[in-house]
C-alpha positions as CSV (number, residue, x, y, z in Angstrom):
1,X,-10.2,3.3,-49.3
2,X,-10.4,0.2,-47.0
3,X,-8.6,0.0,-43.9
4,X,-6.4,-2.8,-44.6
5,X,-4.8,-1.4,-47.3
6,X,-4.5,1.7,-45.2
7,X,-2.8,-0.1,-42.3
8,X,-0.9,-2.2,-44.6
9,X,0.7,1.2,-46.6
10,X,1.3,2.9,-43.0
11,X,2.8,0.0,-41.3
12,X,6.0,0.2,-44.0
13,X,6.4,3.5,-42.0
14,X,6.4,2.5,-38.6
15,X,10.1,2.3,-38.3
16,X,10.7,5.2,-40.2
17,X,13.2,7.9,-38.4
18,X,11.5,11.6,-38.8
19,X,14.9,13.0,-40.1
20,X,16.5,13.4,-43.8
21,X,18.1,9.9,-44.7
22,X,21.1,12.2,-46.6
23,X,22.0,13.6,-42.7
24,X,21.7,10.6,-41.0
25,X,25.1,9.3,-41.9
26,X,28.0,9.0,-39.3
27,X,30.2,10.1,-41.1
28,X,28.5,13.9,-40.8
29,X,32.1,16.1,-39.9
30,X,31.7,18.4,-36.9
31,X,30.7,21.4,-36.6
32,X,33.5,24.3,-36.7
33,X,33.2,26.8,-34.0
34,X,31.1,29.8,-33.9
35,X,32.8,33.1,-34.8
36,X,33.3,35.2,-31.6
37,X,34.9,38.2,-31.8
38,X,35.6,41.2,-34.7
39,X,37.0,39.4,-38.1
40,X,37.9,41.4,-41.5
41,X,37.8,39.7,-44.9
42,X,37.2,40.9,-48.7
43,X,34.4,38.5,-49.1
44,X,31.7,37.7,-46.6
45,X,29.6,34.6,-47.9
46,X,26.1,34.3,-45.5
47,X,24.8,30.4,-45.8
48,X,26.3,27.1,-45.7
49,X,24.2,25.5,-48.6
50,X,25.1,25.1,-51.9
51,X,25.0,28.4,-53.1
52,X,27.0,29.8,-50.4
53,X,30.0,26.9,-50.3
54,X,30.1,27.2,-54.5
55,X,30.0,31.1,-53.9
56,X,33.3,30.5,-51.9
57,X,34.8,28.3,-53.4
58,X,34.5,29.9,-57.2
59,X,35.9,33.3,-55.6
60,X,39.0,31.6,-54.2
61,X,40.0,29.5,-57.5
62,X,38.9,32.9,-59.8
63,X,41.8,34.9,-57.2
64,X,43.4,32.9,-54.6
65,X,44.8,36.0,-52.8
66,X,41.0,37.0,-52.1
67,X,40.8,36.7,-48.0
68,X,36.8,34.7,-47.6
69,X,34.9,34.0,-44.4
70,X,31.6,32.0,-44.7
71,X,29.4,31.8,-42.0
72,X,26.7,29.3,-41.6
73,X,23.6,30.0,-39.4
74,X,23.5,25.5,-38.0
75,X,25.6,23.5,-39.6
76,X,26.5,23.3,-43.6
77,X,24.3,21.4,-44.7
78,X,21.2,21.3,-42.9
79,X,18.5,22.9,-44.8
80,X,17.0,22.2,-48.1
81,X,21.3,21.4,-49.2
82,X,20.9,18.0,-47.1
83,X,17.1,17.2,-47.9
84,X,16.7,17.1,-51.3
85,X,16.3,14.1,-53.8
86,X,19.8,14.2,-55.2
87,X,19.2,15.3,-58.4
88,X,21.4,17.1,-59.8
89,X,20.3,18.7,-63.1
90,X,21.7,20.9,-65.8
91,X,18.7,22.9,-66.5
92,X,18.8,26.5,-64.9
93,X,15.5,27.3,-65.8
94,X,13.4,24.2,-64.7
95,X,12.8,22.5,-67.1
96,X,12.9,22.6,-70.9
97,X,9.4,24.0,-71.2
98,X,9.8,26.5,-68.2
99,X,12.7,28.0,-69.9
100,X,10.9,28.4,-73.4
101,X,8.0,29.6,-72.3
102,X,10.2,32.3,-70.2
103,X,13.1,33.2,-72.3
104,X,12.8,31.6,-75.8
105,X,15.2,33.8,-77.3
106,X,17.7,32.5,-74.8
107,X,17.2,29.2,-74.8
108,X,20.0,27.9,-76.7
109,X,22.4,29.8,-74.3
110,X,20.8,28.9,-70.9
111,X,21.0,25.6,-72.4
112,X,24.4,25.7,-73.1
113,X,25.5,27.1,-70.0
114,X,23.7,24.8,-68.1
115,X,25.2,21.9,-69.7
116,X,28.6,23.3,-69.0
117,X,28.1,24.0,-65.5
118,X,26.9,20.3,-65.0
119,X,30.2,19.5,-66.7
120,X,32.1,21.9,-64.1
121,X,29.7,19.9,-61.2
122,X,31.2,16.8,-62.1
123,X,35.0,17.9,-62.9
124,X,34.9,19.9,-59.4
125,X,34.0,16.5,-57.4
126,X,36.8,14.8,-59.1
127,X,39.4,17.7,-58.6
128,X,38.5,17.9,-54.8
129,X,37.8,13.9,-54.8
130,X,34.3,14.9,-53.1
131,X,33.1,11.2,-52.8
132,X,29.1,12.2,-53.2
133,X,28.2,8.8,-55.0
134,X,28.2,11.4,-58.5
135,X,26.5,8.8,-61.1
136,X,25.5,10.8,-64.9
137,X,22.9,8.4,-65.3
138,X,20.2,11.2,-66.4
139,X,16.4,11.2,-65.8
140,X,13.1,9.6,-67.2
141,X,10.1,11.6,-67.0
142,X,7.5,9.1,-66.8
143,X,4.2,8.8,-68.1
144,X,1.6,7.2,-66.0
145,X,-1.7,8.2,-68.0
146,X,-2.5,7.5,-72.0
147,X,-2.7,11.4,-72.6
148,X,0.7,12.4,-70.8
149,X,1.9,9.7,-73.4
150,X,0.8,11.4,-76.1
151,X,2.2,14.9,-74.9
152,X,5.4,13.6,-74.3
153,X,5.7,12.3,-77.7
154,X,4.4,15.5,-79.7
155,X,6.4,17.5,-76.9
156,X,9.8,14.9,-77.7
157,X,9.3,15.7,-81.4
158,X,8.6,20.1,-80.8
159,X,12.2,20.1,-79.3
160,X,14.1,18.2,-81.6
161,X,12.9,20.6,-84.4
162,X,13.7,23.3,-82.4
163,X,17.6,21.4,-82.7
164,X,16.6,21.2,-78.8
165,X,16.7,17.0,-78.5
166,X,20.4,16.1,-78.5
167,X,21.0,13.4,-75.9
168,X,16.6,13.4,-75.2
169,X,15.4,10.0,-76.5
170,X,11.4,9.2,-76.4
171,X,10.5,5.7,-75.0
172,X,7.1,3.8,-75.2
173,X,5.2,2.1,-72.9
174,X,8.0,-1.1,-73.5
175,X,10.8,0.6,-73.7
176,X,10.4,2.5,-70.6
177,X,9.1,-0.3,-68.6
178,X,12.3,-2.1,-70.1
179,X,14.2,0.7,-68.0
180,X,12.5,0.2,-64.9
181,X,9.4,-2.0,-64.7
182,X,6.0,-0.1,-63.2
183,X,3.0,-1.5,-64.2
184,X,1.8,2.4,-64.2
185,X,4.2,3.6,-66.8
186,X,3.1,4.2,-70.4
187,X,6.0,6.2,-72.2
188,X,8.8,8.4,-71.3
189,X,11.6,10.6,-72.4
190,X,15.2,10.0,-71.6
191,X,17.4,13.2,-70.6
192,X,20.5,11.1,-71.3
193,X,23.3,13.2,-70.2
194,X,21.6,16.1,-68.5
195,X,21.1,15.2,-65.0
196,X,23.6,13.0,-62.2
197,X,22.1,11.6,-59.1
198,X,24.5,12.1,-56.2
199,X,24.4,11.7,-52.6
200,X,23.7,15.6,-51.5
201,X,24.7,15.7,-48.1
202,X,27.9,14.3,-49.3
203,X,28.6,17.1,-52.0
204,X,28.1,19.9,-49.3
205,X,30.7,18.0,-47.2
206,X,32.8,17.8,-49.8
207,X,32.5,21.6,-50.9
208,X,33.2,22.3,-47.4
209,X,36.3,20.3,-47.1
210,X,37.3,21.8,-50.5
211,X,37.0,25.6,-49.2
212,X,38.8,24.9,-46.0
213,X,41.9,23.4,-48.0
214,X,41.6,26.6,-50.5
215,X,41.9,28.9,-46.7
216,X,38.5,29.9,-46.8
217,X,37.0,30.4,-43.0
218,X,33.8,28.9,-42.2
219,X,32.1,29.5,-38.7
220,X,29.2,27.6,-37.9
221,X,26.6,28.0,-35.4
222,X,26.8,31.7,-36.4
223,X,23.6,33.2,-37.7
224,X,23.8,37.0,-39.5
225,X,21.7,38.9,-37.8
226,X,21.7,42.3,-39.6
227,X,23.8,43.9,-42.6
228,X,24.5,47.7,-42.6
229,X,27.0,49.7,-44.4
230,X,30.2,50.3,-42.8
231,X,32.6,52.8,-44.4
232,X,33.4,51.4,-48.2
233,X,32.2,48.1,-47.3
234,X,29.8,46.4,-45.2
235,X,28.9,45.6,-41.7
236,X,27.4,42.0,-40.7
237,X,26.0,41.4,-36.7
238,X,26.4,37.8,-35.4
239,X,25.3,36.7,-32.1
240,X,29.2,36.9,-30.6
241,X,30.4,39.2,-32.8
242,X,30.9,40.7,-36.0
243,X,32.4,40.9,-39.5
244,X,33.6,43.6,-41.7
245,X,33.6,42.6,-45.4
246,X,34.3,44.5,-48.5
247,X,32.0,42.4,-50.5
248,X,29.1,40.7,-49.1
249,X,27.2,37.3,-50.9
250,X,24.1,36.3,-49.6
251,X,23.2,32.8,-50.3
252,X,20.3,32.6,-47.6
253,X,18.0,31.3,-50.5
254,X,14.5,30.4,-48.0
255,X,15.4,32.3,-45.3
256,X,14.3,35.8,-44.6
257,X,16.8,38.0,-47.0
258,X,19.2,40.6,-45.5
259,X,18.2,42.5,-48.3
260,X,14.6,43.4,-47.0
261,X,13.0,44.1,-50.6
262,X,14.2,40.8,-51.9
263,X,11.6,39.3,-49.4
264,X,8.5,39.4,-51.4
265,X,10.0,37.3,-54.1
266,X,10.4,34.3,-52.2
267,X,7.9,31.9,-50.5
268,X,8.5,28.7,-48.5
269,X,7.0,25.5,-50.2
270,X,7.3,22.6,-48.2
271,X,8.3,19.3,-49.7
272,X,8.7,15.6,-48.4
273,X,10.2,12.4,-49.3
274,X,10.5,8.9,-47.8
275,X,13.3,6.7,-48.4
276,X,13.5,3.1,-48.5
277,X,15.6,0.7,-46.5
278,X,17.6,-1.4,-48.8
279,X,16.1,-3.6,-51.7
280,X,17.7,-7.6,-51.4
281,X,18.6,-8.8,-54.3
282,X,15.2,-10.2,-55.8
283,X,13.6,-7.1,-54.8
284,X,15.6,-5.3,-56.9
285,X,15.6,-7.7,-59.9
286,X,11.5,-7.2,-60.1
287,X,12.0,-3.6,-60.3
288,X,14.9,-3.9,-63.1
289,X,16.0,-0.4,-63.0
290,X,19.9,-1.0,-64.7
291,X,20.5,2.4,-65.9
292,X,20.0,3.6,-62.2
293,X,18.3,6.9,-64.0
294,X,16.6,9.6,-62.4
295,X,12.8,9.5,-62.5
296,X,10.3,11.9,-62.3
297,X,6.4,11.4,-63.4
298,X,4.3,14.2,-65.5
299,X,1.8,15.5,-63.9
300,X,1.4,18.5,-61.9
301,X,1.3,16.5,-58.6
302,X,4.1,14.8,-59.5
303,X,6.3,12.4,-57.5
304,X,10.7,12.1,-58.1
305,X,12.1,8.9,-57.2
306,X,16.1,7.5,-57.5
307,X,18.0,4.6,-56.3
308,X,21.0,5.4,-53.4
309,X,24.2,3.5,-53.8
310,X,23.5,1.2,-51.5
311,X,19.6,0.2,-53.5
312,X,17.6,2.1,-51.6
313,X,14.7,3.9,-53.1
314,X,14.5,7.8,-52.0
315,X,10.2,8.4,-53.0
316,X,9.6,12.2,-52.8
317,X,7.1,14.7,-54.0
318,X,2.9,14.8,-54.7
319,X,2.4,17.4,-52.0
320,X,3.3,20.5,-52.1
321,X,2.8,22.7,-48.4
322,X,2.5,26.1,-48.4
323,X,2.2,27.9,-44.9
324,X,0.4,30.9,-43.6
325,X,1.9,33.3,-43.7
326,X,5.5,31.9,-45.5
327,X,7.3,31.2,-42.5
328,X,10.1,28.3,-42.1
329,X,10.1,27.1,-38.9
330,X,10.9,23.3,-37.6
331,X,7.4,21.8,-36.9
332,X,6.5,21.8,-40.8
333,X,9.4,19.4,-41.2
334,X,7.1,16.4,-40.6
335,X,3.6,15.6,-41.9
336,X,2.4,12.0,-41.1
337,X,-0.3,12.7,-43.6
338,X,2.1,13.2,-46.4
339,X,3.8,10.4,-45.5
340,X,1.1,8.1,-45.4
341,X,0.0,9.2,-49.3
342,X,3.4,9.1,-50.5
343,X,3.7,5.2,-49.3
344,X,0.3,4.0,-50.8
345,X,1.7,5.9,-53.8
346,X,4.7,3.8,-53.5
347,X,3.1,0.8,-53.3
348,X,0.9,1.6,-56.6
349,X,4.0,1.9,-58.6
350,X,5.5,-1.0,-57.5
351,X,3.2,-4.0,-56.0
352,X,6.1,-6.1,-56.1
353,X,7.7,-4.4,-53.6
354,X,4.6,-4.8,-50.8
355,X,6.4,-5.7,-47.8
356,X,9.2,-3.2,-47.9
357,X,9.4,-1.0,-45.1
358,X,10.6,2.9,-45.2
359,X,13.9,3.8,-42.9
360,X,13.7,7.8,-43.3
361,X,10.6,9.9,-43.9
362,X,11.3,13.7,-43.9
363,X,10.4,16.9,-45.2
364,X,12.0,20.8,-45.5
365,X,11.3,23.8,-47.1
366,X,12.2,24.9,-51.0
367,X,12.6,28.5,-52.1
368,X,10.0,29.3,-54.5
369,X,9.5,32.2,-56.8
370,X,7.0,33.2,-59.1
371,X,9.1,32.4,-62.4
372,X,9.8,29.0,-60.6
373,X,13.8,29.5,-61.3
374,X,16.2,31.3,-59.8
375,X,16.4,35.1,-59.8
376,X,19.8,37.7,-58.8
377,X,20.4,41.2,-58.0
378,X,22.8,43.5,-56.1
379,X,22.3,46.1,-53.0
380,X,23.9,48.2,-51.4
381,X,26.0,49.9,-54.5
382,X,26.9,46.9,-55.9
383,X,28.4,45.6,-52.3
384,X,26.1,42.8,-51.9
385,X,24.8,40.1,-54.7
386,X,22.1,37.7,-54.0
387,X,20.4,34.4,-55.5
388,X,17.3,32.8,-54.7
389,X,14.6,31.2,-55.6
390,X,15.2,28.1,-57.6
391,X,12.3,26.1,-56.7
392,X,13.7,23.0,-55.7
393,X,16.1,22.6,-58.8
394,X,18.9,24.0,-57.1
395,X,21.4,21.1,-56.7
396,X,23.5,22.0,-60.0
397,X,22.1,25.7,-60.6
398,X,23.3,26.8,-57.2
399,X,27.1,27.2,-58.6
400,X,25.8,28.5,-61.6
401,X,23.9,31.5,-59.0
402,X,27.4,31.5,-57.3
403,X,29.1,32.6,-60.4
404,X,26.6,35.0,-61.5
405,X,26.8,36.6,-57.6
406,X,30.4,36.7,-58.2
407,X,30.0,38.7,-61.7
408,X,28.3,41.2,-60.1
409,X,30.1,42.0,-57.4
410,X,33.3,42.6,-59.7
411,X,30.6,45.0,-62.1
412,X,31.8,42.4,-65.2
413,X,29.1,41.7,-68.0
414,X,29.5,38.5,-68.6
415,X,27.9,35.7,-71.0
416,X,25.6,34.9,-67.8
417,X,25.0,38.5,-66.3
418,X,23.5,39.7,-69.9
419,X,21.1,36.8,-70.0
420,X,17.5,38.1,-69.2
421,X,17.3,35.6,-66.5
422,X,19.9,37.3,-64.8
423,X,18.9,41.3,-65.5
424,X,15.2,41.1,-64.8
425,X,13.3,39.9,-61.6
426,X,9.8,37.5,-61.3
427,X,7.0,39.3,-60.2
428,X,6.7,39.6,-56.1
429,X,4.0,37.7,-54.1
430,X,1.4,39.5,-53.1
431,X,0.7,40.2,-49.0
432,X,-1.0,37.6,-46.8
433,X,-4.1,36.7,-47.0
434,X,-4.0,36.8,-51.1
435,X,-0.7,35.0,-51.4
436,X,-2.1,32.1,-49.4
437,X,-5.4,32.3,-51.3
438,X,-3.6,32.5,-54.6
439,X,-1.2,29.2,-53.7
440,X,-4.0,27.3,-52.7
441,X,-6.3,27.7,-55.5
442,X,-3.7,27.0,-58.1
443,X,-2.7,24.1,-56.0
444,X,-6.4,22.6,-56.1
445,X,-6.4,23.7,-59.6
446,X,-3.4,22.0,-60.7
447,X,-4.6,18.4,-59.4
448,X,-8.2,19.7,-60.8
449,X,-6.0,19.1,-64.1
450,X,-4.7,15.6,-63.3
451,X,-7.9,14.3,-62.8
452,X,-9.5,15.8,-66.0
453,X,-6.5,14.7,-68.2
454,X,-4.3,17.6,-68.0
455,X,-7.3,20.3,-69.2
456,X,-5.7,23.8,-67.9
457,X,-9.0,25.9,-66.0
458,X,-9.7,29.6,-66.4
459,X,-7.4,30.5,-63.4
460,X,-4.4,28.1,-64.8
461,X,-5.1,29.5,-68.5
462,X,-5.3,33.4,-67.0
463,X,-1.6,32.6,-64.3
464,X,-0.4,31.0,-68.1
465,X,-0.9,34.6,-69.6
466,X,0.6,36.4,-66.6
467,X,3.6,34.4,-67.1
468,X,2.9,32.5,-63.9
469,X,1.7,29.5,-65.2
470,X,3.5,26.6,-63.6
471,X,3.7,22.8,-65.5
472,X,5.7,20.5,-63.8
């Protein structure tokens, strides 16, 4: 690698501010005060990310009456709910494949309901006029090498005999590059109606605003720090005081679960993403890019990348950061490193960009499971339901979690709480050192792959029976 190119890729970053572009806003509300104090309410909601705010707000339009306190540990917001891409998918399962390969018999109804809670996504920001820059353009996955071409087409025709393809269109190497134009794109397939890109921060300011005009209470600043029965219903610890709930719904996702024996299920992956400052006019005419879609390339270190409202380009992805040990703390939000390989990716993708300079680089922690979608249980005698682990596609699954949380605290079998998904959990992760070991030999495996066009090795072929296997 020569050092000019080096110093030309890493000077775009020099201005770059180490925080998440989406939380950088002034228009970021204040914080509400921490709760101090004894409180009482039917429904305790822990976590002010997606899953808890949907979690909230779904109880109080299914029974208006029901009294709900959610309390956030920071402020709403500022975890993986105001770091992500944007993306905001109707998959629950991850993917098309990750879904057959998982639950084939329920395809067609995880499917289904995915699509209609994507349809609920985008009727909720316009009943609540959430302004989150909501935009159904769908996604591209991109092909960037003559065999991921030639999977995507035989994988394009599998699912359209399987009456899976409505709304998926296959493009080659000019139609796609008709969409956007990358001199590294060969084919792609066109999710047409199955993902919006939205501003995220936004949507959990919105969802906030929307449960404080429905008379839910939301104390920020106010960490749970334990959960213990307490006569028919439950006790939560805070810092200055506590709660007594009825029902309580965890939505704590990467953090360390109340529920101790959820735990195991969930590791911290660390992702990162830069973001661009905005494209001039002629910058954004070389890249085309009309259908503002989604995009997201094929191979296992893969890279997601979108256009802001205001022509930016958010670049995210590639690596994938496990640490030692599976704790979340601050200092693996930024890694220079990452940074540094994302831009010279950048910059391969679109030469006609050189001279553009990143605004935002960041990164933040995804809850990962072994089934790489989300899982959901109860404890407690049916007191307290959780939801976690959906591996970085949480955006739009997150109020489907929030509805199946809510199922099963009122003991209803529903459409959702007899899907498989839903009644059976992924296997756990293993205790340190194996987990680490196991993470980081499937990670070198999985580029292994890239480089030798996609060819699976004995331990991806053996994690592939275990029902492990993971193809992005």
């Amino acid at each position: 690698m020569a050092a000019g190119a080096m110093n030309r890729w890493t000077a775009s970053l020099a201005d770059a501010r180490p925080v998440s572009f989406w939380l950088d806003d002034p228009g970021r509300p204040p914080a509400l005060p921490a709760l101090t104090g004894t409180e009482q309410c039917d429904l305790l909601v822990v976590g002010g990310g997606y899953s808890g705010l949907w979690t909230a707000l779904l109880a109080k339009e299914r029974d208006p009456d029901r009294d709900v306190v959610l309390i956030e540990g920071r402020e709403v917001g500022w975890a993986a709910s105001g770091r992500n891409g944007g993306f905001c998918a109707a998959s629950l399962t991850h993917g098309l494949d990750n879904g057959l390969s998982r639950w084939p018999h329920e395809i067609g109804t995880l499917e289904k309901l995915g699509a209609r809670n994507l349809d609920e996504i985008e009727a909720a920001v316009a009943r609540y006029d959430i302004d989150c820059e909501f935009e159904r353009t769908g996604e591209i996955d991109v092909a960037t090498e003559p065999y991921q071409a030639e999977e995507l087409r035989t994988w394009h025709q599998d699912v359209r005999r399987q009456g899976l393809g409505d709304g998926i269109e296959f493009l080659d190497e000019e139609a796609v590059r008709a969409q956007v134009d990358s001199p590294l794109l060969r084919a792609g397939v066109w999710d047409r109606d199955g993902v919006a890109m939205l501003h995220p921060a936004k949507l959990v300011w919105g969802l906030k605003a929307a449960c404080l005009s429905l008379g839910v209470r939301i104390h920020e600043r106010t960490p749970a720090l334990s959960l213990v029965r307490r006569g028919a219903g439950m006790g939560v610890r805070t810092p200055y005081g506590r709660i007594l709930a009825r029902q309580v719904a965890l939505g704590t996702n990467v953090f360390p679960s109340l529920v101790k024996r959820v735990r195991p299920y969930v590791v911290p992956v660390y992702d990162y993403a830069l973001m661009t400052e905005p494209l001039t006019p002629q910058q954004r005419a070389s890249i085309g890019w009309q259908g503002r879609q989604g995009l997201g390339d094929t191979a296992n270190q893969f890279h997601y990348f979108r256009l802001t409202a205001d022509d930016r380009i958010l670049w995210g992805g590639y690596d994938a950061i496990y640490p030692y040990g599976g704790r979340v703390r601050a200092e693996h939000d930024e890694r220079p490193e990452t940074y540094a390989r994302l831009a010279r990716h950048f910059f391969g993708y679109f030469p006609q960009l050189e001279g553009v300079r990143f605004s935002h680089a960041w990164g933040g922690a995804i809850d990962t499971c072994s089934r790489f979608s989300a899982f959901f249980g109860t404890a407690h005698e049916g007191r307290v339901a959780y939801a976690a682990g959906y591996t970085g596609l949480g955006v739009g699954a997150t109020r489907f979690g929030a509805d199946v949380m809510l199922d099963l605290l009122a003991g209803e079998r529903t459409e959702r709480t007899a899907l498989e998904m839903v009644r059976k959990k992924p296997l756990p992760f293993p205790p340190e050192p194996f987990a680490w070991t196991g993470i980081a030999l499937t990670k070198w495996s999985l580029a292994h792959a890239d480089r030798n066009e996609g060819h699976r090795n004995l331990w991806l072929r053996t994690l592939d029976r275990l029902g492990l296997g993971f193809d992005s």
